[in-house]
C-alpha positions as CSV (number, residue, x, y, z in Angstrom):
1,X,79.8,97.0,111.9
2,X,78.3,95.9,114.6
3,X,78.2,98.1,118.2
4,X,79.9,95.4,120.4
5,X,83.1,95.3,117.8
6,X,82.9,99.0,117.8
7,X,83.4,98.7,121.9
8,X,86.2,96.3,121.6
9,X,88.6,98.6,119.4
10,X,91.1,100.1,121.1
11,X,91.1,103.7,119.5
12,X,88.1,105.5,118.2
13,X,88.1,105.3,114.1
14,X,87.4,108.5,112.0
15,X,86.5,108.7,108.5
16,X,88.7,110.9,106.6
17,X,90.1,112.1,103.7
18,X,93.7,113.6,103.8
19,X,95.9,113.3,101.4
20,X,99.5,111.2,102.3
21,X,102.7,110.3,101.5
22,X,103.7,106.4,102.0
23,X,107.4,104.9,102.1
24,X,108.4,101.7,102.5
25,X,111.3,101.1,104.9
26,X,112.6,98.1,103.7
27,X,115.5,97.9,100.8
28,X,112.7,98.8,98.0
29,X,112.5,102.4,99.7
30,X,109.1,102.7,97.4
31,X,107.3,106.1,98.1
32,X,103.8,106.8,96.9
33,X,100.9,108.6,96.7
34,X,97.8,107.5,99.2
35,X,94.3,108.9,100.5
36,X,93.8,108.4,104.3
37,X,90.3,107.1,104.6
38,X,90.3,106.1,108.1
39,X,92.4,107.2,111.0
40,X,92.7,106.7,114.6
41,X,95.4,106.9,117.3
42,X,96.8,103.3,116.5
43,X,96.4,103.2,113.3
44,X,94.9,104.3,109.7
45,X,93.7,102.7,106.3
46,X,95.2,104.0,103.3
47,X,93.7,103.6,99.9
48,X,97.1,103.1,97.6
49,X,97.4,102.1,93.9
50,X,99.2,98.8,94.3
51,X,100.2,96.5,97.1
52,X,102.6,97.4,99.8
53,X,103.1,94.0,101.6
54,X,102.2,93.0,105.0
55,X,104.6,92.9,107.3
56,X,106.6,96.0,105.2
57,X,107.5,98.7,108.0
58,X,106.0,102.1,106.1
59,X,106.4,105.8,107.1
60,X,103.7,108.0,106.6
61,X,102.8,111.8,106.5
62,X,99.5,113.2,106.0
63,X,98.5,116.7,105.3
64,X,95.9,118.1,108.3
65,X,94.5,121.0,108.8
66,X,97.3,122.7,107.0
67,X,99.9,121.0,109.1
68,X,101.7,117.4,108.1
69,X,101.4,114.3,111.0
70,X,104.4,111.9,110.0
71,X,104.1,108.1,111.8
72,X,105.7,105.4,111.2
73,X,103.7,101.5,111.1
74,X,103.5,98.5,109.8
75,X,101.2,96.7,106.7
76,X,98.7,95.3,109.1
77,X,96.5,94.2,106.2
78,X,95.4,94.9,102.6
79,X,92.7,93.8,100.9
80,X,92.4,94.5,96.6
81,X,89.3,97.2,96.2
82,X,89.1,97.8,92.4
83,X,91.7,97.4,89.5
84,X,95.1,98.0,91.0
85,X,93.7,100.0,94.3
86,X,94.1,98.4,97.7
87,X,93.2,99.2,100.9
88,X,96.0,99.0,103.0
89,X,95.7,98.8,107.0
90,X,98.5,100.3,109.1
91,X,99.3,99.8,112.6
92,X,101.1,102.8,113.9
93,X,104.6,101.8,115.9
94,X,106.5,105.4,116.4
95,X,104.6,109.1,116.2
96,X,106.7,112.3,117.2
97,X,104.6,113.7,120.1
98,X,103.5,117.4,118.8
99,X,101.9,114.7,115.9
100,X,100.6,112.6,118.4
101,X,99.1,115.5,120.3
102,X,97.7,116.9,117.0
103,X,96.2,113.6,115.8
104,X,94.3,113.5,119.5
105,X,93.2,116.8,118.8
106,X,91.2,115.7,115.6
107,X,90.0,112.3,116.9
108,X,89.1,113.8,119.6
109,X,87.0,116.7,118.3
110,X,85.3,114.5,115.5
111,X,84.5,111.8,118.0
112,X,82.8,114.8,119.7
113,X,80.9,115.9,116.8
């Protein structure tokens, strides 16, 4: 990726590697098993067996640093990796503040790494 697109993003991206939780809102009510690969304050990419939609409001909670961040998003992309695993991109609409203040916390003292 090149620096100037790294300069336009809105939130600094972390590699990571937490386990979550993902449910779709919609009628289906689907809840699965994902790996947070990437996370930042507006958003994460989850890698999930099977397709969750676009468009499909989600809730999410990861497990960090022995504490769980719930948010709440939206299927801002996906993109098919390998077999039935997906890469799904969430854009993060709603996160309870002591999450939100957490989630800063570790952006922020990776970013500082």
């Amino acid at each position: 990726m090149s620096e100037e697109f790294k300069k336009q993003r809105r939130y600094p991206r972390i590699r990571s590697e937490y386990p979550a939780l993902v449910k779709r809102l919609d009628p289906e009510l689907f809840t699965g098993l994902a790996t947070a690969r990437v996370m930042s304050l507006g958003g994460c990419m989850v890698e999930h067996e099977g397709p969750l939609g676009e468009g499909t409001p989600v809730e999410l909670r990861f497990s960090v640093a022995g504490r769980i961040i719930s948010a709440r998003g939206i299927v801002a992309s996906e993109r098919k990796v390998q077999g039935n695993t997906y890469e799904v991109g969430v854009e993060f609409f709603s996160i309870p503040l002591p999450d939100l203040e957490l989630l800063q916390q570790i952006t922020r003292t990776i970013d500082e790494a």
